[in-house]
C-alpha positions in Angstrom: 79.8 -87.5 -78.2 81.7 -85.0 -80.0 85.3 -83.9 -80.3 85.0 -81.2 -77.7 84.1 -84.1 -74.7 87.3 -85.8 -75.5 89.7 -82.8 -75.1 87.8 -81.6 -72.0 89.5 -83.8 -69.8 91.6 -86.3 -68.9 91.5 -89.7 -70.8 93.5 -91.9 -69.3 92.0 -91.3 -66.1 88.8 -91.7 -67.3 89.7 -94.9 -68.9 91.4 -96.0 -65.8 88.5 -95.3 -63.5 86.1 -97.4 -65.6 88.6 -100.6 -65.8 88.8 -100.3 -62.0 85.0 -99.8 -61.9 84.1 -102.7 -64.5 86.4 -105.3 -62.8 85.7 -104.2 -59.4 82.1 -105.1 -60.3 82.8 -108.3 -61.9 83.8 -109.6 -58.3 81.1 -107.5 -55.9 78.3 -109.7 -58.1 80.3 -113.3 -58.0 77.9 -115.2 -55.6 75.2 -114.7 -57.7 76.3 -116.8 -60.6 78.4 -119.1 -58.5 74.7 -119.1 -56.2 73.7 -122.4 -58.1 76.4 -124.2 -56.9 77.5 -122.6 -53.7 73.8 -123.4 -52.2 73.8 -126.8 -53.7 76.6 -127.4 -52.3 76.2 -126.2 -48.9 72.7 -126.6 -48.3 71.2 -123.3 -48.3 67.8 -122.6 -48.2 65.8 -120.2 -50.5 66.1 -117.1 -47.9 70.1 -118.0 -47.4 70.4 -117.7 -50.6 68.9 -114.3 -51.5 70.3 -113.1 -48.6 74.1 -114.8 -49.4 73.8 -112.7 -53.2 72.6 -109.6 -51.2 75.3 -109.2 -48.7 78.1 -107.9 -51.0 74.9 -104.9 -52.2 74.5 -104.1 -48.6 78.3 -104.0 -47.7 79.3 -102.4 -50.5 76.6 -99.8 -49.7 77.9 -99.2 -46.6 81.6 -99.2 -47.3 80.5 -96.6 -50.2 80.2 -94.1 -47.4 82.9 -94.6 -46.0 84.9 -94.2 -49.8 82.7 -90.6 -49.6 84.8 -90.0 -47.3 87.5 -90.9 -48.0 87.3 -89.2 -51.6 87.0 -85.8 -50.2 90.1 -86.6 -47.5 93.1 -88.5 -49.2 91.6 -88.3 -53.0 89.9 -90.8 -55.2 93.3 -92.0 -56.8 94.6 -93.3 -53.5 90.9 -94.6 -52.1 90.6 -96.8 -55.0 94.2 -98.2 -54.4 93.4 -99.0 -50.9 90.4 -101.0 -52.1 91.7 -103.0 -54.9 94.3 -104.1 -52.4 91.8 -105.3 -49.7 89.7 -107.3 -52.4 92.5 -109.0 -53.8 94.2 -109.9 -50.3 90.0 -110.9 -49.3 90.0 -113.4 -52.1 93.3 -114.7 -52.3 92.8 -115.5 -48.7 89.2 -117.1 -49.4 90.5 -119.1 -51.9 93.4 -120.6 -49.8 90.9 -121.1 -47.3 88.5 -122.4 -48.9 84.6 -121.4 -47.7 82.8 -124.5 -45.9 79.4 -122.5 -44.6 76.5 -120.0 -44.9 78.6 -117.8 -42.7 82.1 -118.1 -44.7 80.4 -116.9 -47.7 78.7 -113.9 -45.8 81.9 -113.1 -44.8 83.0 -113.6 -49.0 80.2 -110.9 -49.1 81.6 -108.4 -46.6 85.1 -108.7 -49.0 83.3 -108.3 -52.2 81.4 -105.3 -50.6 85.0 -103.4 -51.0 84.8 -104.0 -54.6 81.3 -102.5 -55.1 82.3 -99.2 -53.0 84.2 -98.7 -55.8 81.4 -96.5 -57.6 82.4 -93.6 -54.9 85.8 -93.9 -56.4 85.9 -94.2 -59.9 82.9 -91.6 -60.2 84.4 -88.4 -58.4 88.0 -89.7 -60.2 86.1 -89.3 -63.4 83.8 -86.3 -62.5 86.4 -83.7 -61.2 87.9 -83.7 -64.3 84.7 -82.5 -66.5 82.7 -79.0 -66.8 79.0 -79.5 -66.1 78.2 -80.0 -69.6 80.0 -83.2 -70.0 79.5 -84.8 -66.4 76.6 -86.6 -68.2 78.7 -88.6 -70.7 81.5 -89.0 -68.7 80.1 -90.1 -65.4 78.3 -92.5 -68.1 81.3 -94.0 -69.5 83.2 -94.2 -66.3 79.7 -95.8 -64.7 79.7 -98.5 -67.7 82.2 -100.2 -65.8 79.0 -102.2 -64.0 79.6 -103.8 -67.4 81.6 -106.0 -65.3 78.8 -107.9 -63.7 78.2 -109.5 -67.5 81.7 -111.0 -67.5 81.1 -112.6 -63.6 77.5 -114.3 -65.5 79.4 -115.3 -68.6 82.8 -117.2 -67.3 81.8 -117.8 -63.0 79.7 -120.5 -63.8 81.9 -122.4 -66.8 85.0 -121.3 -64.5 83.2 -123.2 -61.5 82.1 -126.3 -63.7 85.8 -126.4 -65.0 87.9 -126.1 -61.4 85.1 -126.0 -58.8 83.4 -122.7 -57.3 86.0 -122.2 -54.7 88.8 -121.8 -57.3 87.2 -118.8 -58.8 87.5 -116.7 -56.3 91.6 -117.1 -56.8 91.0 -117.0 -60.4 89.1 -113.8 -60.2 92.3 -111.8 -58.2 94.7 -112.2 -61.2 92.8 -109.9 -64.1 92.1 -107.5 -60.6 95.6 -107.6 -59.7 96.7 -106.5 -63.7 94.1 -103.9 -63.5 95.5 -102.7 -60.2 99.1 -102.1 -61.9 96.9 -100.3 -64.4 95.1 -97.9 -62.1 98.3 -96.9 -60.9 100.0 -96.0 -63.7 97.4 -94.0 -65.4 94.9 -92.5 -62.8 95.3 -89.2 -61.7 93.6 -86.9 -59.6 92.7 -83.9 -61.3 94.0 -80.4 -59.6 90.8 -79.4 -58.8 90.2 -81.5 -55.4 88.5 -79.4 -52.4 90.4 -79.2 -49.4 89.3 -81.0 -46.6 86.8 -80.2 -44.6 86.1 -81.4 -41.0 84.1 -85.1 -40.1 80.8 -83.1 -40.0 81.3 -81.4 -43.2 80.5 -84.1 -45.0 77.2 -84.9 -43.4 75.9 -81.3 -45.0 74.3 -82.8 -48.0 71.9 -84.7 -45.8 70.3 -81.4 -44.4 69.1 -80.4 -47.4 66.0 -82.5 -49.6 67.4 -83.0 -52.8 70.0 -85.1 -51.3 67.3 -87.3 -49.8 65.1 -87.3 -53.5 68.5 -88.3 -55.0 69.3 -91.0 -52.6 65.4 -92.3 -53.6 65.7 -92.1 -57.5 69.4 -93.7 -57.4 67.6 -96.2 -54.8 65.1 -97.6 -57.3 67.2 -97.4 -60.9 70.6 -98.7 -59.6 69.1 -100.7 -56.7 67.0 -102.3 -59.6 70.1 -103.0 -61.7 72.7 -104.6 -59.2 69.6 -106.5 -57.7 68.7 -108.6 -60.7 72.3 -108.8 -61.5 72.8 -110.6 -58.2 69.9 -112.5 -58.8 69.0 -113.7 -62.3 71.5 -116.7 -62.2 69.0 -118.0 -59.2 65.9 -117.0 -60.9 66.4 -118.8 -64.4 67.7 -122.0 -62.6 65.0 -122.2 -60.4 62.2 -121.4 -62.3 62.9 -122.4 -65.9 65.5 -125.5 -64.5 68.6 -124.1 -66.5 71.6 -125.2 -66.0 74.2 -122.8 -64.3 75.9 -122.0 -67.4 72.7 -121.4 -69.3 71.5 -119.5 -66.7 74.5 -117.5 -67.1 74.4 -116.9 -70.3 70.7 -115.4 -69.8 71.8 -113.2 -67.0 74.8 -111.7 -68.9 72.4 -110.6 -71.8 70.2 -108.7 -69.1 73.2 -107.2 -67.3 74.9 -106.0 -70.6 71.4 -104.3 -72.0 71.5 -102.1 -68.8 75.2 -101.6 -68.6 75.9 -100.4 -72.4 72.8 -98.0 -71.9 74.6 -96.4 -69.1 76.5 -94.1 -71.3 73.6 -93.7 -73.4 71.2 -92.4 -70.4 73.9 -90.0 -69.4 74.3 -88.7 -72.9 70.3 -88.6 -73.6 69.8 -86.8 -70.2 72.6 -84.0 -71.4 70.6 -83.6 -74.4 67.0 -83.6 -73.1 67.3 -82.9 -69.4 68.2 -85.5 -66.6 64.5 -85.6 -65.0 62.9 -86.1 -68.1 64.9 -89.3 -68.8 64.5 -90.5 -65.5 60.6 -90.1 -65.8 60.6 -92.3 -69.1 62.9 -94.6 -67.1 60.2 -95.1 -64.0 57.3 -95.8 -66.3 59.0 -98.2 -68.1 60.6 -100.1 -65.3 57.4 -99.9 -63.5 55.5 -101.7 -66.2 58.2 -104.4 -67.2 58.5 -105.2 -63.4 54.5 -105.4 -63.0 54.6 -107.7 -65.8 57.3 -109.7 -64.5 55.7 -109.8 -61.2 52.9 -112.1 -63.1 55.3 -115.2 -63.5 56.0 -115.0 -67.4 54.9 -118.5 -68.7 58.0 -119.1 -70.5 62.2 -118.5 -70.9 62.1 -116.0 -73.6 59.0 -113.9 -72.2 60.7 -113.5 -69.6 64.0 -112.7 -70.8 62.6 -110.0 -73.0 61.0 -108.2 -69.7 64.1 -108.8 -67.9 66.6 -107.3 -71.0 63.9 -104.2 -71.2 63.6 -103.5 -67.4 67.4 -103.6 -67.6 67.7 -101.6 -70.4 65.5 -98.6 -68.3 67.4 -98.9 -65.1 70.6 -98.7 -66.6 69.5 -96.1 -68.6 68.1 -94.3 -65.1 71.7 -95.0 -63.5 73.3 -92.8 -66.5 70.7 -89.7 -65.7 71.4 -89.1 -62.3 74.5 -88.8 -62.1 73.9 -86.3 -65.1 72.4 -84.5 -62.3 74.2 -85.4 -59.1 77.2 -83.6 -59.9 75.9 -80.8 -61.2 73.8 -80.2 -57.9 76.5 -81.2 -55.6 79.5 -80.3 -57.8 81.5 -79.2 -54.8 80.6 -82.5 -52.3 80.2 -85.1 -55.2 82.9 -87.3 -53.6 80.5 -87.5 -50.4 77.0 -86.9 -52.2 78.4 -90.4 -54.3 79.2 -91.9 -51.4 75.6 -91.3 -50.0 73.5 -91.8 -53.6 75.8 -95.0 -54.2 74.5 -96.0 -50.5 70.7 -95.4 -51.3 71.3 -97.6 -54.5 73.5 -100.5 -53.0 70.5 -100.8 -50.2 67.9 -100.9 -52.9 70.1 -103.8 -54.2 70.1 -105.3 -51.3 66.5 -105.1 -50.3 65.3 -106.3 -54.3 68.3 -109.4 -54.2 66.9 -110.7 -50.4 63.4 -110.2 -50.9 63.4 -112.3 -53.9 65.0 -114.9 -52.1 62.1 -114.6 -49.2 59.7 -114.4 -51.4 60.4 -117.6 -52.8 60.6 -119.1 -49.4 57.6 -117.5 -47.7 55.4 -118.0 -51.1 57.4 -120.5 -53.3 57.6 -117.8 -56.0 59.5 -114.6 -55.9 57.1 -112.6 -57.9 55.9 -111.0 -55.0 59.2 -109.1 -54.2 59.2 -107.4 -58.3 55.6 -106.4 -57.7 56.7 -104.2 -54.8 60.2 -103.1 -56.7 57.7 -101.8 -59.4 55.7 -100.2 -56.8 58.9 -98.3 -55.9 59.4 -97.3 -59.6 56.0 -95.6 -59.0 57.1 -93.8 -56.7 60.3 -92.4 -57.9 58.5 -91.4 -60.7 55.5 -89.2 -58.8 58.0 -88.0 -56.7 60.2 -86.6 -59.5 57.2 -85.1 -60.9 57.0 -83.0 -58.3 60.5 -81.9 -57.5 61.5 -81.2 -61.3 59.9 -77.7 -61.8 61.5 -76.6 -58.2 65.2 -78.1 -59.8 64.5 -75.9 -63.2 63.9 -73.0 -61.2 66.8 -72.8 -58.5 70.2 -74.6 -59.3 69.3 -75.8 -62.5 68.6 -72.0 -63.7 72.0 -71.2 -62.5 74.3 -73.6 -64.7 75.1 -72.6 -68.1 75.1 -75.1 -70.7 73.9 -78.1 -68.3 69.9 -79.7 -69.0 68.1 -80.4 -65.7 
């Protein structure tokens, strides 16, 4: 990261999309470390509670369409405004409640989805304000913001033990609502925004392939990521008989190897090409997930697998979106909308299959054996659109590695 990155754009903004990203995804994963306690306490099965952790992935996946949108029509600065507001209001409101059932916390999920559309904000916030030869380190530190799922592991479950798990979620709206005063004061749309374009405008990207091939890669790394995230607090209690906290304390480590390796996986793909990373990235999550899949005989086996398959897909999350914009510079408020979709439904599926898994079979393995299939295919699949990217847009950027 040299000096040039840093007078490219603009800072604060920058800084203020990844504090709205990192605590906006410190609340979309909060069930999963509270998931302990919430199912104890409510009686849910197995399959309830993979698909309780899941629910804010698959919102948030959908709402991140409708933040595409949104992007490209108002601006990212007043998008992410609107958000923050209706996950603050969402919790506040659940916490005054309280949640008594399997449904009141799927509808805690729907709220929480709000936060995790936040990745079609902060990234287009960040991106417009970089030339194509930064997008990888910037979109990279803005994107480390899912560093925020490692504080939800570290203080949920010590929070919960401490004032019980239905106080956190009123606990969890002050440090949003002083990052929301934040965001305000220092984001700023950069003076490059497109003009807006009518409804059907924005559905152009999907007509053409590398949409679709983008949509599968960010599917498998990020899906991969927020997935375990969601679900590790589960795993280690229920496998290894951890206690909530412990448990937490184990998921943090994984979440924080893939989140700090964001930046680094954006910065490695601007130096050696976005596909090749993302081909080292497949293989290695492939294998770490196969070996996973086996049922690792003991706590720090699997831990290592878990930190190292982390440490690939966060990597993976950094590369393409070194490539995204630079495809897609034009519609990256809409293409992030629809790559952040594909990724929050891999999420989903990874995070609720898990959860079957352990029901139908009494051991989730099952569901990472298939994830690692999926790695498999992102990575033939790349192999055989890469040459075709060097060759058309890629040829056509100065200074930018495909």
């Amino acid at each position: 990261m040299n000096k040039g990155f840093w007078n490219a754009g603009h800072r604060p903004t920058l800084f203020a999309a990844f504090l709205y990203f990192d605590l906006a995804f410190m609340v979309w994963v909060l069930l999963g470390p509270l998931g302990p306690d919430i199912a104890k306490d409510l009686g849910l099965s197995a399959a309830q509670k993979g698909f309780m952790v899941a629910v804010p992935t698959l919102a948030g996946a959908i709402l991140r369409l409708v933040n595409g949108l949104l992007v490209d029509k108002i601006g990212p600065k007043r998008t992410g405004a609107i958000n923050q507001v209706v996950v603050i209001a969402g919790l506040v409101t659940a916490w005054g409640l309280g949640v008594h059932s399997f449904l009141g916390t799927i509808a805690v999920g729907v709220i929480l989805g709000f936060a995790g559309a936040s990745f079609a904000v902060a990234l287009p916030l960040a991106s417009r304000w970089y030339p194509a030869e930064h997008q990888g380190t910037a979109l990279g530190i803005a994107g480390m913001g899912n560093s925020g799922t490692v504080l939800a592991a570290l203080f949920a479950p010590a929070l919960a033990k401490a004032f019980g798990w239905n106080a956190v979620l009123g606990l969890a709206a002050i440090p949003l609502a002083i990052v929301f005063v934040i965001y305000l004061v220092l984001a700023k749309d950069a003076p490059n925004q497109p003009a807006p374009k009518p409804f059907t405008a924005y559905l152009e990207p999907l007509k053409t392939a590398d949409a679709w091939w983008f949509m599968l890669f960010y599917g498998v790394t990020f899906g991969g990521f927020v997935g375990l995230s969601a679900s590790l607090s589960i795993y280690f209690t229920d496998q290894f008989g951890l206690t909530t906290i412990v448990a937490g304390y184990c998921t943090a480590a994984c979440v924080f190897a893939g989140s700090m390796v964001r930046p680094m996986g954006g910065a490695l793909a601007d130096r050696i090409g976005g596909t090749r990373t993302l081909m080292l990235v497949y293989a290695l999550a492939a294998v770490t997930l196969a070996a996973i899949s086996t049922g690792p005989a003991n706590l720090p086996i699997a831990l290592g697998l878990f930190v190292v398959a982390m440490l690939a897909l966060g990597a993976g999350n950094g590369a393409v979106f070194q490539l995204v914009p630079q495809r897609f510079a034009k519609e990256i408020g809409v293409m992030t909308g629809l790559v952040g979709f594909a990724g929050g439904v891999g999420g989903f599926y990874l995070a609720s299959s898990l959860g079957l898994a352990k029901q139908v079979t009494g051991s989730p393995q099952l569901g990472f054996l298939v994830f690692a299939a999926l790695a498999v295919v992102a990575l033939g699949s790349l192999t055989l659109v890469r040459r075709r990217w060097q060759r058309t847009w890629g040829a056509a950027l100065a200074g930018a590695r495909i």
